[in-house]
Every structure is written in C-alpha cells, then in structure tokens.
C-alpha positions in Angstrom: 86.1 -95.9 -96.1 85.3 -95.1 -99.9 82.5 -92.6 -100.9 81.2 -93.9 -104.1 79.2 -91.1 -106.0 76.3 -92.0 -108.1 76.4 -95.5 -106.2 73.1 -96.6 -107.4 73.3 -97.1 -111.0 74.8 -100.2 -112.3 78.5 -99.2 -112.0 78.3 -97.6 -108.6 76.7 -101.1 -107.1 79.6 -103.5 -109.0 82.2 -100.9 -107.3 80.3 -101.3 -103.7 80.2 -105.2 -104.3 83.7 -105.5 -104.6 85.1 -103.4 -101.8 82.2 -104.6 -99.6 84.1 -108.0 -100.7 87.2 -107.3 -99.4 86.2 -105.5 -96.3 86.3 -102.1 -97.6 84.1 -99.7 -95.9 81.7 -97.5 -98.1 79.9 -94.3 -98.1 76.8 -94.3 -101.0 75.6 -90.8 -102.6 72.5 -91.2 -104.1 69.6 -89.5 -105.5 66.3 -90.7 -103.8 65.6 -92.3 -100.5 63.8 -95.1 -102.9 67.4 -96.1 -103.6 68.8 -96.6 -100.1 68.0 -100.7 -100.0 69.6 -100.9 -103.1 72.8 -99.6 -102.0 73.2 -100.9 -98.7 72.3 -104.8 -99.6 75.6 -104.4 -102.0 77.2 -103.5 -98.7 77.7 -99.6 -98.6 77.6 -99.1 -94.6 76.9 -94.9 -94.4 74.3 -93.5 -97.4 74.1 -90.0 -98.3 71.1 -88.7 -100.4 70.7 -85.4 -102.8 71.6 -83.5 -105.4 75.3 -83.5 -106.6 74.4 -80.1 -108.2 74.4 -79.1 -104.2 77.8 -78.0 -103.2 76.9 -78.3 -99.4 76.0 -82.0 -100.1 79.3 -82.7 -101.7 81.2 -81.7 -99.1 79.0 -83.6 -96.5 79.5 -86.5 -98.4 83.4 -86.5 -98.4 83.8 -85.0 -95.1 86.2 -87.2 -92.8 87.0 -89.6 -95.8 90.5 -89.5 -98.1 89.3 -91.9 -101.5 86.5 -90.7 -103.8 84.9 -93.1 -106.8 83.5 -90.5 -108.7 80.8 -91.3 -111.0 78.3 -88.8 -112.5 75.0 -90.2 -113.5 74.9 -91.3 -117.4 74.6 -88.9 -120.3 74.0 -86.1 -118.0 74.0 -82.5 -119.1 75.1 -81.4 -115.8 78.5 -83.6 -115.9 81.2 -80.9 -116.2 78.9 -78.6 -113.2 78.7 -81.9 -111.1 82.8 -83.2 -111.9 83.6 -79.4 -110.5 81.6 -79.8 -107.6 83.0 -82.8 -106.6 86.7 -81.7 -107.4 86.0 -78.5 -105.3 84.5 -80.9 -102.4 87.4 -83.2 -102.7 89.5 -80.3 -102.4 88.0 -78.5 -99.5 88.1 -82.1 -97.7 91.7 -82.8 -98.7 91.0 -85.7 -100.2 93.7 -88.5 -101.1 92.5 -90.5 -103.7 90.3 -88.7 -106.5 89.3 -91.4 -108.7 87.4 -90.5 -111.8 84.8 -93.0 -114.0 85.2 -91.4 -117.3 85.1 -93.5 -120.4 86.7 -94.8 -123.4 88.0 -91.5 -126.2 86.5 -89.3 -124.8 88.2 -86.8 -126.7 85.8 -87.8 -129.1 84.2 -84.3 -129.9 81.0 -85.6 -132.1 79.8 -87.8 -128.7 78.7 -84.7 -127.0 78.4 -86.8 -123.3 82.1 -88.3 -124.2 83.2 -85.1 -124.5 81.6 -83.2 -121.1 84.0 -86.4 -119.7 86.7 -84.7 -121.5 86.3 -81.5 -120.1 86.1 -83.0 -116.2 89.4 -84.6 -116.7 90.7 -81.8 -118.1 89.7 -79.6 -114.6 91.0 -83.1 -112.9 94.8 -82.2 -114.2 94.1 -79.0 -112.9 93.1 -79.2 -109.5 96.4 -80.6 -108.0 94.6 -83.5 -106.5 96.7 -87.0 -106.5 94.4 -88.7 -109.0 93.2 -91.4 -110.8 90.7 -91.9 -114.2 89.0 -94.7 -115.7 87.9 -95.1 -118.7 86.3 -98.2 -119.8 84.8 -99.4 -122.9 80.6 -100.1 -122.9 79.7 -103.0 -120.6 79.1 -106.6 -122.0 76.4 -106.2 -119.3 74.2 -103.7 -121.1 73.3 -106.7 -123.1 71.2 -108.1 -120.4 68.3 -105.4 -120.9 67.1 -106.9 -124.2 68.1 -110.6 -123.1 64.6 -112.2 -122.9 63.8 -110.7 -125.7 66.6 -112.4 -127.1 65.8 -115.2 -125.8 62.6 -116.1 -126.8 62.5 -114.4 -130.0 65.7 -115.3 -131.6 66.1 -111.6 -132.5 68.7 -109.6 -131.1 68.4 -105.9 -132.1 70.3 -102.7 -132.3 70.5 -99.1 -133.1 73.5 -99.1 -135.9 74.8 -101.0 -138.7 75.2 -104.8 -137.9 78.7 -104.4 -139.1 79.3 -101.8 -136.4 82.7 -103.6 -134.3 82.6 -102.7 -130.8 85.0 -103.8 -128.0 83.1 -104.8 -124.6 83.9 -104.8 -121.4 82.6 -106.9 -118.4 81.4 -104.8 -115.4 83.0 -107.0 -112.8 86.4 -106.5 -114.6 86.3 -102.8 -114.2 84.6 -103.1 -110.8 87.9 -105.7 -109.9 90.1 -102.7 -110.9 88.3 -99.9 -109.2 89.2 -102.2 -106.3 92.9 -102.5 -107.0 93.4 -98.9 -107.9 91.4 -97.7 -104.8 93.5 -100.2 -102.6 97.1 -100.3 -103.9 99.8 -97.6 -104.6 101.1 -96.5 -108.0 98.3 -95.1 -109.7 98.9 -91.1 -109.4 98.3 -89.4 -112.5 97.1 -92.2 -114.4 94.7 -92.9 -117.1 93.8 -96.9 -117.4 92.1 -97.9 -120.7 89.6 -100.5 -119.7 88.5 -103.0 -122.9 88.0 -106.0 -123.2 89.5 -108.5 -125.6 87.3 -109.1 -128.6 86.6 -106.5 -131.1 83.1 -107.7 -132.4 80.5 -106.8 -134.5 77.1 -107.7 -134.3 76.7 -110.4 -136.2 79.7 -112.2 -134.8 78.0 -110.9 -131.0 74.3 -112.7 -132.5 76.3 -116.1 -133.3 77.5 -115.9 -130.0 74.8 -115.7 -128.0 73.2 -118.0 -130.8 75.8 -120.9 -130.1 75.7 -120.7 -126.4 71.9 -120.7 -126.2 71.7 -123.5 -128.8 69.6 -121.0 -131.1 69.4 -119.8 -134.1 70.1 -115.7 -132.9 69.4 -113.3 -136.0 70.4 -109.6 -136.1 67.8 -106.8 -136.6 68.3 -103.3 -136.8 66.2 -100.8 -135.1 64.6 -97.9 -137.0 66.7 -94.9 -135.2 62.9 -92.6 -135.1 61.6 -96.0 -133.7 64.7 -95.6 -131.2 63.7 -92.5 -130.5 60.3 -92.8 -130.0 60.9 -96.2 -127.6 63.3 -93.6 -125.5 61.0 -90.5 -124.9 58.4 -93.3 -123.7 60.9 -95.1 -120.9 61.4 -91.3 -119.8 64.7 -90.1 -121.6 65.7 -86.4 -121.8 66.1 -84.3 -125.1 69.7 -84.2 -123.9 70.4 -88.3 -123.3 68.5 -89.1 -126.5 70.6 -86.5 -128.7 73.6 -87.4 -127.3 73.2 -91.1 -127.9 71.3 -90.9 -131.4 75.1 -88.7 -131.9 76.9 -92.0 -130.3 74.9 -94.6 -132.1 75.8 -92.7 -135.5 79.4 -92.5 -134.0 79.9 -95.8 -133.5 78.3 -96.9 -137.5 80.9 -94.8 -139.0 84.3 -95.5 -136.8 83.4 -98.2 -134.6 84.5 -98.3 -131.3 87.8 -100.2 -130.3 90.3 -100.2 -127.6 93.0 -102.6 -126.9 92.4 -105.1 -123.4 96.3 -105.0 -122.9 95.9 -102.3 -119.5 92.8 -104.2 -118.0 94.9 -107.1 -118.1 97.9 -105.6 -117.0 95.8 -104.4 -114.1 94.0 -107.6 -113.4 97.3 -109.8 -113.2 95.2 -111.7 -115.7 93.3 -112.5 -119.3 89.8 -110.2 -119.0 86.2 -111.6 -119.1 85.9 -112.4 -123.0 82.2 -111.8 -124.6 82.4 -115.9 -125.3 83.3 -116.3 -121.4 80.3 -113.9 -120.5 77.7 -115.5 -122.3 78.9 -118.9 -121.2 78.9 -117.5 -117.5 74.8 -116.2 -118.0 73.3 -118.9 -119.7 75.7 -121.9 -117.5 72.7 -123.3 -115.2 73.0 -122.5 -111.5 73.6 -125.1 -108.7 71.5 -124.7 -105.7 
C-alpha cells in the first residue's frame, strides 16, 4: 500500500487512478471530510483527514506503510514546514520509498513557490531516506478550466505574452510514471524531468485547439490587475496570487522549456503530444 499525500487535488487523484489500476493498494491524506468520495471512487481503499502542518497526523498517516507520494497542496506557503514534516514522519516510520512531487527548475529563485520545492529537496538529500523526486513540467490538463469558454467563444486567454513557449505535460503521463517509479527498482537518488514533447507558444497552442475543434481559436491576453482581481474573487491567498503574478512574469521573459527525452525514457514510449491531447478531448465518445 501507497499513502498518497495531498490525494485530492488533481495530481493526487491521476496517481490513485493508476495504482488503483494495477491493483495497488492506497492510503489518501486529505484535508476535509467533503473530500473523502472524491478519493475513494479513484480507488484509495484507507483515507486519512487533517492538517499536514500536524506532526501527529503525519505519522498516523505513514504508520505500517514503506512508499510515500508526497504532494504538498499547490503554491503553498507552508511547503518547506509541511515537506519537513513529512520527511520527519517518513523517518520515524522507516519508510522505503520517499517519493517527492516537486516540479520543473525549481531552482528557479524569482518563482518564490518553485523555489520552497527547492528547499524540500534540498532537506530530501539530507535525511538519508532512499528517495525519489519528480518534477514535471505544467499539465496540458490545466487547459481544461477555461475550455468552454474556449469553446464557445473562440477565445482562448492567458496571463503573459502570446509568444510565451511553454512545454506541457499530460497528467496521465506523469501519473503512468509515478506508477513505474513507485512499483519498480532503480530509482534511488534520482531526479526525473517530466516534459512533454512540444515546446509551444500560444499562438501555435490556439491553432491547435483551433484545427481540432474546426474553429477559428484567437489568442487574447489577460490584463494581469484583471488576473488579479478574477483570483482574490475564486478565493486565492496573497501568497498564491504573488507567487504566480511572479511565475506568469517568469515565464514572459524566459519561457519555460524542458526536454521530453526522461518521460520517455521512463514510459518505454513517445509521451502524450499537445496535438495527441487535444485530439483525445474533443474525439466523440462511443457509448
């Protein structure tokens, strides 16, 4: 059995649905007893609920287990408090298999929620534990929030420069190799890369989309203070909404790039392209 931290959010789920897949027992941590259904119909047999803050938790949650998936909720202050926590826990419970979901460069200092990532791995090497890390690229997925939008306006908006060139990754990819490291020996010490293959910018993502759908798809910047303002109504922190406005300017001046040749490597095979992805979400289902 597998104890997958933060197993409600996007990630955690696509990590449950594949070891559910091949039989692979999991424990869920989440935050609120809302959250329970959620975790358990992607097949996550034992749920714990609280506060990964809470020392006493942690070490319930690992107790009698020897693999970890360690994923701290996104853009959250707390990350280096909560990575400890869950490295002391794994500790105390002589843990196996610590495997970490960081993400892609995060040495990257001017990303301040990149960087807390940073500063867990860094207390990773330290902690003698046989480990793993991941760090994958932004998720092709993260598309699908604004995709009826898309959809029925022909406008497909975001927060930088549309000739900011970003490399995507799908979800289920990096879910497929959270399996394979979590399952098969050989990955002690080692820091995987996850990207997928196509280094895009936005245009080239809108005539994508446009193609697929049979549209004409146009590209539209968003105001950053209109950004701003949109976040603070869903509910964003002062934190989260700093740290990205910091990674949305980030990615405008540098892009953000990475090479698919490890998730391939990994996979035994050519990862999800963005064409594939779009092909796969608008290809009608048969009943």
């Amino acid at each position: 059995m597998v104890l997958v931290t933060g197993a409600a959010g996007k990630t955690g789920l696509a990590v449950i649905n594949a070891l559910k897949a091949h039989n692979k027992g999991v424990r869920a941590l989440i935050h609120r007893e809302a959250q329970v259904n959620r975790v358990t119909s992607a097949g996550a047999s034992e749920v714990v609920i609280g506060d990964m803050r809470d020392q006493a938790l942690m070490h319930e949650a690992m107790s009698g287990l020897r693999k970890v998936y360690h994923i701290c909720p996104n853009v959250n202050p707390d990350e280096l408090t909560i990575g400890k926590l869950a490295i002391e826990a794994a500790r105390e419970n002589h843990i196996s298999h610590f495997v970490y979901h960081s993400v892609l460069h995060p040495q990257v200092e001017m990303m301040p929620h990149h960087w807390l990532k940073m500063r867990v791995e860094e207390a990773i090497f330290e902690s003698g534990l046989y480990f793993t890390i991941l760090q994958p690229a932004p998720y092709m997925q993260n598309i699908l929030a604004g995709w009826d939008a898309i959809v029925s306006s022909g406008i497909y908006t975001f927060p930088y420069h549309e000739a900011t060139r970003l490399t995507l990754v799908d979800l289920m990819d990096v879910a497929q190799v959270a399996l394979n490291v979590l399952t098969t020996p050989g990955h002690a010490g080692a820091i995987y890369e996850l990207c997928g293959p196509d280094a895009l910018n936005q245009i080239e993502i809108a005539a994508i989309i446009g193609d697929r759908l049979g549209i004409q798809v146009s590209t539209q910047q968003i105001d950053r203070l209109d950004w701003e303002r949109q976040a603070k109504e869903r509910g964003l922190g002062t934190y989260q909404i700093e740290s990205l406005l910091k990674m949305f300017d980030y990615y405008e001046r540098f892009g953000f790039i990475g090479s698919s040749s490890v998730i391939d490597w990994l996979l035994g095979r050519r990862s999800m392209s963005f064409s594939a992805f779009i092909d796969e979400l608008v290809r009608p289902k048969i009943v």
